[in-house]
N, C-alpha and C positions, 0 to 999 in steps of 0.2 A: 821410225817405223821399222818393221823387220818382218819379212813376209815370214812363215813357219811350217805350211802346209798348203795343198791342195786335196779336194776331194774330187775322184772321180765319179760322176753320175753315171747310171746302167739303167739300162731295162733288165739286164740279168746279172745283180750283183756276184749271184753265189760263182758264178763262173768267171769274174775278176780275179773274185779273192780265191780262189782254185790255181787258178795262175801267179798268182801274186805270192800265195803263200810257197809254191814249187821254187820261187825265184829270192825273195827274201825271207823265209820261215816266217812261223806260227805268227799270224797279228797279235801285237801288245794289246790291241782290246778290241774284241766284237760286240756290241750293242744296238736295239733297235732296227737290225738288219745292216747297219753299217761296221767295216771291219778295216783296224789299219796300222801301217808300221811305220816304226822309226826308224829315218837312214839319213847317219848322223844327227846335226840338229832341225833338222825338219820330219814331216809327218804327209803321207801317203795315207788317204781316203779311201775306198770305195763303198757306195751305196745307191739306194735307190735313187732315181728323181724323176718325177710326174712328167716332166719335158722334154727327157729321153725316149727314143727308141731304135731300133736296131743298130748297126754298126757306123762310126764314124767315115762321113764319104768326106770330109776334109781331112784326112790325117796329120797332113802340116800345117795346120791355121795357130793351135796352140799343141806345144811340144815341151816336156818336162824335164828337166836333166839332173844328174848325179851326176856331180864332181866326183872323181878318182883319182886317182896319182899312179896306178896299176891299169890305164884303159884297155890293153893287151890281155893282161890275166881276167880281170872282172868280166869282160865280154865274154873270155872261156867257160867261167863258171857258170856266168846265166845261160850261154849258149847249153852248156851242157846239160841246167837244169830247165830246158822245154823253151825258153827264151825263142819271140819268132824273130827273129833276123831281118832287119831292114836292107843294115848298111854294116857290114864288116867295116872295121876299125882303116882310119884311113887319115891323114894328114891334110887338113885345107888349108890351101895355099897360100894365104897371107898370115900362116902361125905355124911355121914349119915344125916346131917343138910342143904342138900339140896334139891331142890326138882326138879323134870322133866317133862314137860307132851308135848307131840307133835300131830299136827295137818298136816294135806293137805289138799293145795288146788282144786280145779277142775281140773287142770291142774297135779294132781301128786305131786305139787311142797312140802316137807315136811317145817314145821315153828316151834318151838318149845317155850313152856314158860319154862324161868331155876332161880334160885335164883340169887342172884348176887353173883358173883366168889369171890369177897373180901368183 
């Protein structure tokens, strides 16, 4: 098996991918109202879905992450491109040589930059 992608559901797609696009550019393909990008080998969704509505009041129940090898820098650049700020970049303490910092999106949705696990 090999997971490859998630889709995030909205009740207001076009304002995901407003955000989404500020933080990683232009989506590799918008279709059918859904729009989404590749980072690295995986695949970043957003679109509608009939079972959505307004913002997520769990934020941490499911939580996404990019791997980095730069968690210091890539935090700056999303920071600086609108990126909302969870959790500034910080070291949890049983992986002293790794690093964590997490973001949400309009929607609530949390996303997280981590080191790589191996």
């Amino acid at each position: 098996m090999n997971l490859n992608s998630i889709l995030i559901g909205s009740a207001d797609p076009q304002r995901l991918k407003d955000y989404y696009t500020r933080l990683f550019g232009t989506p590799g393909w918008n279709e059918g109202g859904y729009s989404g990008w590749q980072i690295g080998t995986g695949f970043v969704t957003v679109g509608p879905h009939d079972q959505v509505t307004g913002s997520n009041t769990q934020p941490g129940r499911l939580i996404w992450n990019i791997e980095s090898t730069d968690v210091k820098g890539d935090f700056e650049r999303l920071k600086a491109a609108g990126a909302t700020v969870v959790r500034e970049p910080y070291q949890p303490g049983e992986a002293p040589d790794a690093w964590i910092a997490t973001f949400s999106d309009p929607d609530n949705n949390y996303f997280q930059l981590l080191s790589p696990m191996m």
